[in-house]
C-alpha positions in Angstrom: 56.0 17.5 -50.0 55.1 20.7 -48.0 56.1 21.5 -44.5 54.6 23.7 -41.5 57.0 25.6 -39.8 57.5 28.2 -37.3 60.1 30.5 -37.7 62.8 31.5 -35.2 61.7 34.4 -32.5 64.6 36.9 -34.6 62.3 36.1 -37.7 58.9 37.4 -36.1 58.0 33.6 -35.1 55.2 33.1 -37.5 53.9 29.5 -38.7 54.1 28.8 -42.6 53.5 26.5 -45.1 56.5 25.6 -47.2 58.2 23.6 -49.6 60.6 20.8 -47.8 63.1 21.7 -50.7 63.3 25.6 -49.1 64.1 23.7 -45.9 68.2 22.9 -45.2 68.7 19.2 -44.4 69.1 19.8 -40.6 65.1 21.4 -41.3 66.9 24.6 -39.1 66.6 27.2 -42.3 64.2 28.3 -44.7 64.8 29.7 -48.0 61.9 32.2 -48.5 61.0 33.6 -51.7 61.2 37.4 -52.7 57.3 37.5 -54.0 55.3 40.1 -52.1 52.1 39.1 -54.2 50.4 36.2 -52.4 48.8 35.4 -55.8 52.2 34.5 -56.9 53.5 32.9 -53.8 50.7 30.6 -53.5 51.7 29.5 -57.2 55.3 28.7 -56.4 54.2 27.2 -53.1 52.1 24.6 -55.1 54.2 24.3 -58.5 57.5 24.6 -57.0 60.5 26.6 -57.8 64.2 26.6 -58.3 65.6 28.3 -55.1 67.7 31.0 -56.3 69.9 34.3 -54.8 67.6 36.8 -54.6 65.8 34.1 -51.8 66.4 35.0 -47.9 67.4 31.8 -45.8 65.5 32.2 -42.0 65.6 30.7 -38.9 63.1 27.9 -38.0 62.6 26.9 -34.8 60.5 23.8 -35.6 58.8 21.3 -38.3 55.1 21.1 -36.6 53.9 18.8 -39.7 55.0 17.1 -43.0 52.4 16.0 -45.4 52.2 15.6 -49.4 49.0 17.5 -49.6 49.0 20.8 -49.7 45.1 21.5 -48.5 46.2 19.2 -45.4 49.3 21.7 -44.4 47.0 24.6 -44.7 45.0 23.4 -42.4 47.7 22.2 -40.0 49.3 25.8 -40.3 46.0 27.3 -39.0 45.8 25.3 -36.2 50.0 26.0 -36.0 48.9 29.7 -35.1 46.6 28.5 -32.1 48.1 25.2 -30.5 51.8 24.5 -30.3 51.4 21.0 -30.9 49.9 19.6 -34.1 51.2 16.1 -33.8 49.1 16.2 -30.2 45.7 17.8 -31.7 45.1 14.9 -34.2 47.2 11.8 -34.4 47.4 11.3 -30.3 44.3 8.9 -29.0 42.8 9.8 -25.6 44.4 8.1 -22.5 42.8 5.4 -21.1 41.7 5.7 -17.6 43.7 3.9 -14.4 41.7 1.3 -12.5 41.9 2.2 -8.6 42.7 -1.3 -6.8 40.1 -1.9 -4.0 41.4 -3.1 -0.4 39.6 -5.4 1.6 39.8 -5.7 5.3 41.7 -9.0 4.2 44.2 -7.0 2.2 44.9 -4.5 5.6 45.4 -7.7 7.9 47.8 -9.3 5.8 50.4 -6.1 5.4 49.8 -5.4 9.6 51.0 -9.2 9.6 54.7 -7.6 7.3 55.0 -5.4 9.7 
């Protein structure tokens, strides 16, 4: 399962893909791994990797999305660096619209009559 998060504002508030192992089980931390070579990062992203001590724990501020694919969290991080709502952008259906009652001239004599 992968994760997008956004880190805390201390952390330079950026929005990543991760692994939900690297997450703690209140999802408030992030282990982050020590590789500066995306090459090799994007290959422990996908294949996984024992967290270790040489990995950083971070501040998260949120979860935006949780999926098992990891082509689907890339795409949800993207749209993590524009919106602030991911949930909202996809899954949420469009409102429907109120109907307005109309009054008659029936409907006006009858409340003058309550009063």
């Amino acid at each position: 399962m992968f994760a997008v998060i956004e880190f805390d504002e201390s952390c330079g508030a950026g929005v990543a893909v991760v692994r939900n192992e690297w997450l703690t089980p209140r999802k408030r931390e992030c282990f982050w791994p020590p590789h500066k070579d995306s090459s090799k990062f994007q290959k422990i992203i996908k294949q996984g990797s024992d967290i270790t001590e040489t990995w950083q724990l971070y501040s998260v501020s949120r979860v935006f999305y949780e999926t098992a694919d990891y082509d689907q969290a890339v795409k949800k991080s993207k749209i993590g660096e524009v919106t602030s709502n991911l949930q909202w952008e996809t899954e949420c259906t469009r409102k429907g619209i109120l109907k307005r009652r109309l009054y008659t001239s029936t409907d006006e004599s009858e409340n003058e009559n309550l009063l």
